[in-house]
C-alpha positions as CSV (number, residue, x, y, z in Angstrom):
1,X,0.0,0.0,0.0
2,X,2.8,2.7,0.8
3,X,4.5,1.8,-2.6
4,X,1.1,2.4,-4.6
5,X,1.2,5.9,-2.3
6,X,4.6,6.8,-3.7
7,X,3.8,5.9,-6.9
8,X,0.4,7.6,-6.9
9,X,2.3,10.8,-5.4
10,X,4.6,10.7,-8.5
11,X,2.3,10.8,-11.1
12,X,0.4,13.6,-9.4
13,X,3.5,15.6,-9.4
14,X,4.4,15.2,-12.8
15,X,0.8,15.3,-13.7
16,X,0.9,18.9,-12.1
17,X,4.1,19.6,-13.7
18,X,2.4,18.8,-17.3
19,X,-0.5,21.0,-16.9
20,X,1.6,23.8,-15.7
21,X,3.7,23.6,-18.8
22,X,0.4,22.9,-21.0
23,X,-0.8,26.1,-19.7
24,X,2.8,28.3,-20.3
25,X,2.8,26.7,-23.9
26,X,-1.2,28.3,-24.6
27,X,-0.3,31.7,-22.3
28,X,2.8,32.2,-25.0
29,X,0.5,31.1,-28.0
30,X,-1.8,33.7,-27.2
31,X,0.5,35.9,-26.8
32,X,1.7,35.6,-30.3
33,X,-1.7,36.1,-31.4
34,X,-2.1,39.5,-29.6
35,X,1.2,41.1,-30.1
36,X,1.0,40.7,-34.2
37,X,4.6,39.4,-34.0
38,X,6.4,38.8,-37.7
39,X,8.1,35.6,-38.0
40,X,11.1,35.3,-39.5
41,X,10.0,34.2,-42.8
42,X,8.2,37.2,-42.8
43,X,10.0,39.8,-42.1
44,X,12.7,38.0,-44.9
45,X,10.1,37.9,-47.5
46,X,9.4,41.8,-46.5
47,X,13.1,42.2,-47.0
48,X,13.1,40.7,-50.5
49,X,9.9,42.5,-51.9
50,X,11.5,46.2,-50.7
51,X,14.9,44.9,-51.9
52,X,15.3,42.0,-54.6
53,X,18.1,40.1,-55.2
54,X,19.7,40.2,-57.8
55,X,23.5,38.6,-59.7
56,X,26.5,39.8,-59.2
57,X,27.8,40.0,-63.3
58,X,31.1,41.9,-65.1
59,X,28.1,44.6,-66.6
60,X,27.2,45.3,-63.1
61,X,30.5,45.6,-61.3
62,X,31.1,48.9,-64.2
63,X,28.0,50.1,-62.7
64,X,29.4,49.7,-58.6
65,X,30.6,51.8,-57.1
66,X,32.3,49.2,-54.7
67,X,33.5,46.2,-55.6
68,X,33.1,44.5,-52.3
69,X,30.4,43.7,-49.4
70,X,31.0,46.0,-46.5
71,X,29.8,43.8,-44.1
72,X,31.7,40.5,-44.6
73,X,34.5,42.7,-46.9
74,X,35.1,40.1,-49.7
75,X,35.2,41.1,-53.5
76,X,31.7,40.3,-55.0
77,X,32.1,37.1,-57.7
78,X,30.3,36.3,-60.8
79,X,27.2,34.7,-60.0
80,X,26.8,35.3,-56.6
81,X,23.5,36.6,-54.9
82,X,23.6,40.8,-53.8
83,X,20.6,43.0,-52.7
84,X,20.9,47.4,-53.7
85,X,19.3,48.8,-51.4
86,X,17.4,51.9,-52.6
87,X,20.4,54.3,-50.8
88,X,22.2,52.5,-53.9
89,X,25.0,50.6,-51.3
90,X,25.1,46.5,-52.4
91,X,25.9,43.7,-50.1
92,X,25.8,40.0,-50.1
93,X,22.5,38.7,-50.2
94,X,23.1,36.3,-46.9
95,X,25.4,39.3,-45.2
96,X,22.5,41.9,-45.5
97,X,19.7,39.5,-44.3
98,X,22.0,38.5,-41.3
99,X,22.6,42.3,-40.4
100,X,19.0,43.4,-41.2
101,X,17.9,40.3,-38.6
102,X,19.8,41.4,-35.9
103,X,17.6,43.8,-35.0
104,X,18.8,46.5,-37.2
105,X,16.4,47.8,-40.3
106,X,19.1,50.4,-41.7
107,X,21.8,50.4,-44.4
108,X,24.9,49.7,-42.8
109,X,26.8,52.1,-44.4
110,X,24.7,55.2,-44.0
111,X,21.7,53.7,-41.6
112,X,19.0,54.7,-43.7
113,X,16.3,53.0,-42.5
114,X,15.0,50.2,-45.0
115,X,12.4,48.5,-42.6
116,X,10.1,50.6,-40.7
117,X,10.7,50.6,-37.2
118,X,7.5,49.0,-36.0
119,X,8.0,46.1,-38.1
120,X,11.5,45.9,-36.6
121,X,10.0,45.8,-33.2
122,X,7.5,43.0,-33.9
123,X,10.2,41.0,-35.8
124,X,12.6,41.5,-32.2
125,X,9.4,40.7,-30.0
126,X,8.9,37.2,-32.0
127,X,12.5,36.5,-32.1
128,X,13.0,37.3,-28.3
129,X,9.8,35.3,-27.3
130,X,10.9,32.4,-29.4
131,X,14.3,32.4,-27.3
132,X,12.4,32.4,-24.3
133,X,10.5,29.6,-25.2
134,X,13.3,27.4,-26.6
135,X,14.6,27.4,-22.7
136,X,11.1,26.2,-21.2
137,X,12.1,22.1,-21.7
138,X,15.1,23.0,-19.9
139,X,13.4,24.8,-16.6
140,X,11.0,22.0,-16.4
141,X,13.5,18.8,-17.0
142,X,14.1,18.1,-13.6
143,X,10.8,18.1,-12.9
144,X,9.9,16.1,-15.5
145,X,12.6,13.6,-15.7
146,X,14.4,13.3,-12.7
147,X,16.3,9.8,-12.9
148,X,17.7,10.6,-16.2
149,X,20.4,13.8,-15.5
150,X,24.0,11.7,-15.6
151,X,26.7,13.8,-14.7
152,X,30.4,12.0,-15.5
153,X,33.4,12.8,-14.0
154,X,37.1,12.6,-16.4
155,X,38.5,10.0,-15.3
156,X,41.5,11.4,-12.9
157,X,43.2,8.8,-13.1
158,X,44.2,7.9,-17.2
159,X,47.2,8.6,-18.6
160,X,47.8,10.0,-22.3
């Protein structure tokens, strides 16, 4: 009888523990339908439609006025994939998208904004909350798996 009590008292807990993370994971969903956050996707596919891409060729490197990417500084190459921004500064494709991701919606030569602010906001709001909620499995672990945290010790004692 006093196992089927610890048992019982087990489940319970992690019972408990489940709801309580069931109810964070629709309190976050919600959230997100409020706050009009822009996914990532979005705010890339925002990017693109202000600011095409376009290939790096000979006929357009007569037209540049730099030859190279000011974020990453390497020489542009035939073929490869470059965004003008409508200040007329060119960077890599993957280099802008990065920059413009971090939070920042200007040129970064001359920080003219390119994204309106608000839409940088929302796109830092989703990006924080999804951060947040990447950790949430890791507060909760203990809680909800509590014979299966090894921790190993180097062995002191070997030789190399």
């Amino acid at each position: 009888m006093r196992h089927l009590s610890k048992v019982l008292n087990k489940v319970c807990g992690k019972i408990i523990v489940l709801l309580a993370c069931l109810l964070i994971e629709l309190i976050i969903l919600i959230q997100k339908l409020r706050s009009g956050q822009i996914s990532t996707r979005q705010y890339l596919k925002l990017i693109e439609k202000n600011n095409p891409t376009i290939r790096y060729t000979k006929r357009l490197k007569a037209e540049m006025a730099a030859e190279c990417c000011r974020v990453c500084l390497c020489e542009f190459e035939e073929g490869e994939k470059l965004r003008e921004l409508k200040c007329r500064h060119m960077f890599h494709k993957d280099c802008l998208d990065t920059w413009l991701q971090q939070c920042f919606g200007t040129c970064p030569l001359c920080r003219k904004q390119l994204v309106p602010e608000d839409l940088v906001f929302r796109h830092r709001q989703h990006r924080n909350q999804a951060e947040n909620h990447h950790h949430l499995p890791y507060l909760f672990s203990p809680f909800l798996a509590p014979n299966t945290l090894h921790i190993t010790y180097p062995n002191s004692s070997s030789t190399h």
